[in-house]
N, C-alpha and C positions, 0 to 999 in steps of 0.2 A: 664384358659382363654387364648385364641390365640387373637393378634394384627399384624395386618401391622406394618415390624419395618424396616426405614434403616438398612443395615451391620453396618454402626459406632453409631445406636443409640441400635442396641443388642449388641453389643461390651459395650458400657455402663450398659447397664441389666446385662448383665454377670457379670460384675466387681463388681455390688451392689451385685448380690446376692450371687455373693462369698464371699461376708466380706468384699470388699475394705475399706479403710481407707483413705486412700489418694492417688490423683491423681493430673497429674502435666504436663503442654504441651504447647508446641506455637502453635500458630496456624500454619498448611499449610494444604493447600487442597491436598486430600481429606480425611484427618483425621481429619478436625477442630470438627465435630461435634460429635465425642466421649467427650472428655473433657465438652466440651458445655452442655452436656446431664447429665455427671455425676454431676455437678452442682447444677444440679434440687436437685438433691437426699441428704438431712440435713445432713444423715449418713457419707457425703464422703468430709473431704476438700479437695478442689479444687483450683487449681491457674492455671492460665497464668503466663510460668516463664518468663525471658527477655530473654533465647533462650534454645536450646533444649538441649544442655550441662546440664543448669541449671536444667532442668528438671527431667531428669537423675537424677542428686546428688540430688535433693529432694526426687524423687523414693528411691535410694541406701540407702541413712540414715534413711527413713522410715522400709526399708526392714530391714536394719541390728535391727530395735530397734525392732521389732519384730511384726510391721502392715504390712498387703499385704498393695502392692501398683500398681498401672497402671502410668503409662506413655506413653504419643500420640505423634505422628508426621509420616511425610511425607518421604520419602526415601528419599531426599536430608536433610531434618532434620535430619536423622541418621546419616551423616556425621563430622554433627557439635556434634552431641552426641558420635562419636567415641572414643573418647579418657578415660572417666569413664565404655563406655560399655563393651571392650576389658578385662581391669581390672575386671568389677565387674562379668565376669565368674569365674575367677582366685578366687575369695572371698567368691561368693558363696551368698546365704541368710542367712536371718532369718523367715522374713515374705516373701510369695510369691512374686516374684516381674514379671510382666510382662510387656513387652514393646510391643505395637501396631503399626506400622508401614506401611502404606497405599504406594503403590508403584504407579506409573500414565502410565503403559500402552498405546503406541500412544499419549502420551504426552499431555495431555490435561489442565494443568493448571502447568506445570513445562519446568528446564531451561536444563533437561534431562530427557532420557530413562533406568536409571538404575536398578536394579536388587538387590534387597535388599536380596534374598539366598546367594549370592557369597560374599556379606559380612558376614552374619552369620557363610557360612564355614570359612572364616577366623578367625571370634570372637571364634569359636567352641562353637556358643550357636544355641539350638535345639528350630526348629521352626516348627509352626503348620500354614496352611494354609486352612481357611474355604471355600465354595464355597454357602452358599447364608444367610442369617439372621440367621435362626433358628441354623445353626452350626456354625454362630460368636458367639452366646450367649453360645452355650454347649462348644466351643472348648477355650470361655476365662476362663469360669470355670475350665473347667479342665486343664487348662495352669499354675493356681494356684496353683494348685495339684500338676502336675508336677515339677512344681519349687522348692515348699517346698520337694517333694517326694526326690529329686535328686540333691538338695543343689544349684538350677541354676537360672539365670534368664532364662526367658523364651520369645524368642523372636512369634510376632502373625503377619503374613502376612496379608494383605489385598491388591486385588488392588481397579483401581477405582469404575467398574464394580459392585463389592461385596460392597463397602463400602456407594455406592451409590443409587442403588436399593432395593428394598422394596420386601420381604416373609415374611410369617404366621412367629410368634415364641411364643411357650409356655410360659407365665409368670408366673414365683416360686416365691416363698418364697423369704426373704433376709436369709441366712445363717449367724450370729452371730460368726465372729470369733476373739475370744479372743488377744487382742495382748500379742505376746510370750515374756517369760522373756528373759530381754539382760544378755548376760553373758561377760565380757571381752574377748576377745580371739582375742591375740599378734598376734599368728600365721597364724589366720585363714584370720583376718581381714585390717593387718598393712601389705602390698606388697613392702615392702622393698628387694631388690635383693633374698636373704637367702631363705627367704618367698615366694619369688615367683615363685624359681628352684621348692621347693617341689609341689606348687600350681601348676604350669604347669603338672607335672603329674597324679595328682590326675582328670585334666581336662580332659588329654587322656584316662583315664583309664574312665571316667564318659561318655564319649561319645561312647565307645565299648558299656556298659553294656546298653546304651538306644537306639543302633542303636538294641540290640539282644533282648529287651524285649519290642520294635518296632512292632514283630513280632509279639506279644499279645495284642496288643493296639486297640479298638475297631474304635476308626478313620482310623484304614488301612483296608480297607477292599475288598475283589472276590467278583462282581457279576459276575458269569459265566452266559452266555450266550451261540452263536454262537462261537468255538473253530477256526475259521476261523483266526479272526483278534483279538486280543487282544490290550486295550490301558491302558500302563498308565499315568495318571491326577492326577491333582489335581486343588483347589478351582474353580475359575468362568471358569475355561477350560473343566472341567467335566459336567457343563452343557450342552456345546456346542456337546460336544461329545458325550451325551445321546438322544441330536436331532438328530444329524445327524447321528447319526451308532446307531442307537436303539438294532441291532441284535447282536451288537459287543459284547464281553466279555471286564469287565473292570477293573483294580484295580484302586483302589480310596486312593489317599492318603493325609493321613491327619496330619500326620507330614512327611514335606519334608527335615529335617534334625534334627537327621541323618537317613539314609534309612533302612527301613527292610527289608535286602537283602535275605533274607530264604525266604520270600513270594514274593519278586521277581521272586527269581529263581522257585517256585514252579509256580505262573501266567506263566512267558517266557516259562516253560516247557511245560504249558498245551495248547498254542496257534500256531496256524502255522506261525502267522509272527504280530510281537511285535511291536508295537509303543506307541514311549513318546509324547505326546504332551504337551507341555507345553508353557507359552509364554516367550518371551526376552529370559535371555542367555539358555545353554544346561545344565542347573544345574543338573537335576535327568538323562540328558540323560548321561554326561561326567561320573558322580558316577557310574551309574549302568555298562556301558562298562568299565571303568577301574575295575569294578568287575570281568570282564571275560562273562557277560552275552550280549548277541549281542543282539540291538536292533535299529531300525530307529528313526530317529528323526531332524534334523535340514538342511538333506540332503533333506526332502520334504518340511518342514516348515520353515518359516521366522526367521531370528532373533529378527526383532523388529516390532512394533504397535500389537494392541489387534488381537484377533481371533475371528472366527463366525461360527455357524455349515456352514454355506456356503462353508467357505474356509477349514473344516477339510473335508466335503462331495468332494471339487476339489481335495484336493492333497490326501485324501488315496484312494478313490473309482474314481478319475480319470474323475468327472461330470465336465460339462462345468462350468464354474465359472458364478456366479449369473448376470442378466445384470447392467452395473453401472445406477445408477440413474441417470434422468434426470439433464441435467444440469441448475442452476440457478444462478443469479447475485450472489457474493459472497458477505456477511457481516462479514468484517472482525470487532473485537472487536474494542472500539473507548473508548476514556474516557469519561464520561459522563457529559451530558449537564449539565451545573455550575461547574464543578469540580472546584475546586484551584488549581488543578495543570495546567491546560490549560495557565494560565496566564504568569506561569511561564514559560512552554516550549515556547510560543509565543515569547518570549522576547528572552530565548536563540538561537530560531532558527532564529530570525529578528538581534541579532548581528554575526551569524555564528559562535558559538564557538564551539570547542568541547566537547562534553558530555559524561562521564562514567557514567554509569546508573548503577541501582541496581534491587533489586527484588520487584515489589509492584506493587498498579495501576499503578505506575507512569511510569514502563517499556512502555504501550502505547505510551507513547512521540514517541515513535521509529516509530511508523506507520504515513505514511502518513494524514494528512496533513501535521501534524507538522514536521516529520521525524526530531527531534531535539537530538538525541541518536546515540553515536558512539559504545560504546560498553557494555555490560551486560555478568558477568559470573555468580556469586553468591551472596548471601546474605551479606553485607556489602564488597562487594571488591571494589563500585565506590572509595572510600576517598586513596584505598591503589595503586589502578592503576591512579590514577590524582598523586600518587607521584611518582611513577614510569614515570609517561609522562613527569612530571618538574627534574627527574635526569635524563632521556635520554637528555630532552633538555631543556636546562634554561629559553630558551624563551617563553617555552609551558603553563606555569603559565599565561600569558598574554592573552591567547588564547581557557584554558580549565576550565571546571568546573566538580566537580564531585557532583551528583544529588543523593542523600538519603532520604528515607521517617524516619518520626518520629518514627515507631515500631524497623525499619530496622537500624537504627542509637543505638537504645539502645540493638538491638539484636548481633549486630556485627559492628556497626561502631565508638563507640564511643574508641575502642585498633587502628583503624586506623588513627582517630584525632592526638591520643598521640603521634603515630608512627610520622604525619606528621608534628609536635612541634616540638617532641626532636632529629631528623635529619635534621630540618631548611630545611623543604621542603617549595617553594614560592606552593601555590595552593590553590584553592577555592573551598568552599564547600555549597553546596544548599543543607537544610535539607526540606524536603517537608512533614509541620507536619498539616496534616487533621485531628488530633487530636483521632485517631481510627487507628487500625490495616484493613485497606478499604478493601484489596485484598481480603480477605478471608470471609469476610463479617459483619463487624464490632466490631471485638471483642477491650477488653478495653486492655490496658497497662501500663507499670509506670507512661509516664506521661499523661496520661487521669485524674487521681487522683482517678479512680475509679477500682473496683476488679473485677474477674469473675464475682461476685455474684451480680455486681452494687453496692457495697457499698465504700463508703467514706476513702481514705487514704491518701498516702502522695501524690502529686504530682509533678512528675521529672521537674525540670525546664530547661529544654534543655539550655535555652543561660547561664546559669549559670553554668550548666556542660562544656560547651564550652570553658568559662573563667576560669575555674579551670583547664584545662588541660592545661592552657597555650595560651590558644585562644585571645589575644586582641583586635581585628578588628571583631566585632560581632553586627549582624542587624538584627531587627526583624519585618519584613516586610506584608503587606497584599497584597496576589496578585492578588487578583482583582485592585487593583491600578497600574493599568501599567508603569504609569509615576514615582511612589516612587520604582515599581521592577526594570526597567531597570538602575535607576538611581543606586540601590543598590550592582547590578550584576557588573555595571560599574565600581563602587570605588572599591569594593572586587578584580577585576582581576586589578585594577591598585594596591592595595596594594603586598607589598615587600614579606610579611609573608603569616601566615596562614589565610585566611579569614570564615566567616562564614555568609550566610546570609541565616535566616529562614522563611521561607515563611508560616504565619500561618492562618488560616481558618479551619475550621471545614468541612467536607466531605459533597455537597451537598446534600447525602443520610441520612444523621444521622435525624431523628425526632428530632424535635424542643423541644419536653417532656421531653428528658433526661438534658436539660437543664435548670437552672434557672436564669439565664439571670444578668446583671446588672442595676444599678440603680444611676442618681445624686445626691447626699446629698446637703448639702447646704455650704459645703465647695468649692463648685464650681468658679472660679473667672471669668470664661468665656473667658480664653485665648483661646477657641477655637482648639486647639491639638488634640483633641481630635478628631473632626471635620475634617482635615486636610489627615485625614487615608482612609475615601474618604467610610467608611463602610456604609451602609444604615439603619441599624439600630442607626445611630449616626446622628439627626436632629436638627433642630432649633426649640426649643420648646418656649415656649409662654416667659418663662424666659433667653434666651440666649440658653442654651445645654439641652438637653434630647436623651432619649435612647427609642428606641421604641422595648419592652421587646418580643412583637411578632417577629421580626427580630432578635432578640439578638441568637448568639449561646454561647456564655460565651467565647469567642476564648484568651479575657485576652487583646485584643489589647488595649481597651482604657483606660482596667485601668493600662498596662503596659507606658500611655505616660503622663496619668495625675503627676502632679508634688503635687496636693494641698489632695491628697484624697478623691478627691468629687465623685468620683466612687466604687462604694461597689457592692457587691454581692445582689441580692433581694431573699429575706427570700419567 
């Protein structure tokens, strides 16, 4: 049977019916929905780690104990997963291990344009690059193969394009694969100096023997054609190239490192003039000419944003470039009507402070209206650049806040709290906890209290994380109440130390379903505090205080201010 499948939901197929086991990812687009997928499927545990490191090591000790495993994220996610992936070449497997990694071309929901090959060459792990559904699903299978074949992990490209778009794909069988017995092994597995001189070589010598048996690999493959022009491609570039030069001759490549330079040279030889197309940096062009093989490539084509048969028809066959489209009002992204975050940039941008921002919905702050955002680099760095702005200048604590969302705070910002504790940095910190990982499209985290699969665990309590690291001065705020946020933002930048103030509400997007709301008991005494949070679901009911359970999102606020317990969960 054939289905319409995204790239990242046959990237999921693939993984089931190789035998996965376990898989493991944050979300970043546009890989959330690999993980998301594999979910569904009983066979495979699945988690949401608290960042993509983590993930990694859940991958790795899966792999060594002898299950394949998958691990997802986003080409800036593989940054933060650097440091276990570099190693776990050196180490090698047990169980398959594969890492899927969606890169964002012309940038479309990231804080760059980088190039996730030019990390693999430096990891020296061998990556395969599909170009539309039906060979995500064939080329993660056999990524497991490979890995186990060749003792590696196995990195899988995707960009947005591919992971985004929907082709026919064969659905098999699931493949039952056994988990392999663990054996000890010192040498193989413990990377201690000693261990890791000999490991380094065994790496080089592993990447000759599969750049030469490359050459037999049925993902690389001639279509000869017209002997005129020769291209080689690979994934969602090879479409482009099949429209627009239908007459061309092509090689297609399907692992883009490391390269099967015999059948290079044999393509280059049989063509009168050789081009690489490829997008972002000159991966396969820079490899193949330091081979000695002459080919064009980035002297006609762009370094960066995606490509279209339009623009390979302009720059190799020299056609006028397509007309631009009409022009129309532009919509740029905005945060969305109800947000909780709205309330809060209102507030920081009506006192003028400055704001170091992060990665989430909440980066919108920066756009007009609000324009209440000085600067954004990456995932958890607002907490560590707000203390870099109070050592530049003492007085800057007065004046700055650094703005974190709830996913983003446990995925990398909670080592910059500590950082700003134990160096007696003065600075303030806004955690913006909609209670959802928003950005990406609502997936759950530690502290939701809920798992990938929506089921019931611990849940993180942010302000209490806060005060264990040292945090004193901590507020936990709604921000739809204006008058309790500004007043909150106020004392935090007048305080000396570290401040904290949380601004909590649920994402006006979440369904009301996933929640079961709270309830008064009759411990109530009617101090009204409760009241006072300004929430709408918190009314004057017939006795003093009630909750009106249709409004309720479970956000914790009112039964975080009752003193007497009259607030409970409703069954």
């Amino acid at each position: 049977m054939k289905k319409l499948l995204l790239g990242d939901f046959a990237v999921a197929r693939g993984a089931w019916e190789a035998g996965v086991k376990v898989a493991a990812a944050y979300p970043g687009t546009p890989s959330t929905e690999i993980t998301e997928e594999l979910a569904r499927y009983p066979e495979v545990y699945s988690e949401w780690s608290p960042n993509e490191k983590v993930a990694l090591e859940v991958g790795i000790g899966a792999s060594i104990r002898g299950a394949r495993a998958i691990v997802s994220m986003k080409h800036v996610g593989l940054n933060v997963a650097c440091d276990p992936l570099f190693t776990s070449v050196y180490t090698g497997v047990n169980g398959g291990l594969v890492i899927a990694v969606a890169d964002d071309p012309s940038v479309f929901s990231s804080q760059n344009e980088q190039d996730t090959r030019l990390t693999a060459v430096s990891a020296k792990i061998p990556v395969l690059e599909p170009s539309d559904s039906e060979e995500a699903k064939q080329f993660t299978k056999y990524a497991f193969d490979l890995s186990e074949e060749y003792d590696t992990p196995v990195l899988l490209r995707l960009t947005t394009r591919v992971a985004h778009s929907q082709s026919l794909v064969a659905l098999e069988e699931r493949q039952e694969v056994p988990v392999k017995e663990y054996v000890k092994d010192i040498p193989k597995y413990v990377m201690m100096p000693a261990n890791a001189r000999r490991k380094h070589t065994v790496v080089e010598e592993r990447l000759k023997k599969l750049s030469v048996d490359a050459d037999g690999m049925r993902i690389n493959r001639i279509e000869w054609r017209s002997r005129e022009i020769g291209v080689i491609c690979s994934g969602g570039v090879y479409q482009y190239v099949r429209e627009a030069l239908p007459e061309a001759s092509v090689l297609k490549l399907g692992m883009v490192y490391p390269l099967p330079y015999k059948t290079i040279e044999e393509f280059a030889a049989g063509v009168g003039r050789c081009i690489v197309a490829e997008e972002l940096a000159p991966h396969i062009e820079t490899l193949v000419k330091a081979h000695g093989i002459r080919v064009e490539g980035k002297e006609i084509f762009p370094l960066e944003g995606e490509f279209s048969a339009a623009l390979i028809r302009e720059k190799v066959l020299g056609q006028a470039p397509a007309p631009a489209p009409a022009e129309v009002p532009a919509r740029p992204p905005v945060l969305c009507a109800g947000c909780p975050h709205r309330g809060v940039f209102y507030v920081l941008s009506k006192l003028k402070v400055n704001v170091l921002g992060d990665i989430g919905c909440y980066t919108l702050g920066a756009v007009p209206p609000l324009a209440a955002m000085d600067a954004v680099v990456c995932m958890g760095a607002s907490i560590g650049m707000s203390i870099g702005f109070d050592k530049a200048d003492p007085e800057a604590h007065r004046h700055s806040v650094a703005v974190i969302g709830d996913s983003t705070f446990i995925h990398s910002g909670i080592t910059g709290l500590i950082d700003a504790v134990y160096n007696k940095a003065k600075t303030t910190v806004v955690i913006l906890d909609n209670r959802t990982t928003g950005m990406t499209g609502h997936q759950n985290h530690p502290a939701t209290g809920k798992t990938i699969k929506n089921e019931d665990t611990y849940e993180l309590d942010l302000a209490k994380v806060c005060r264990a690291v040292g945090v004193e001065d901590v507020a936990v705020i709604d921000p739809n109440n204006l008058a309790a946020t500004e007043a909150a933002v106020k004392a935090a930048l007048a305080h000396e130390g570290v401040s904290v103030v949380i601004a909590k509400r649920p994402c006006a997007l979440l369904t009301k379903r996933l929640y079961k709301g709270f309830k008064v008991n009759d411990k109530c005494k009617k101090c009204k505090a409760c009241l006072k949070l300004g929430c709408p679901a918190i009314v004057n009911g017939k006795d003093g205080i009630a909750i009106d359970v249709s409004l309720c999102t479970e956000c914790g606020l009112c039964k975080g201010v009752c003193k007497f317990g009259a607030i409970e969960g409703e069954n």
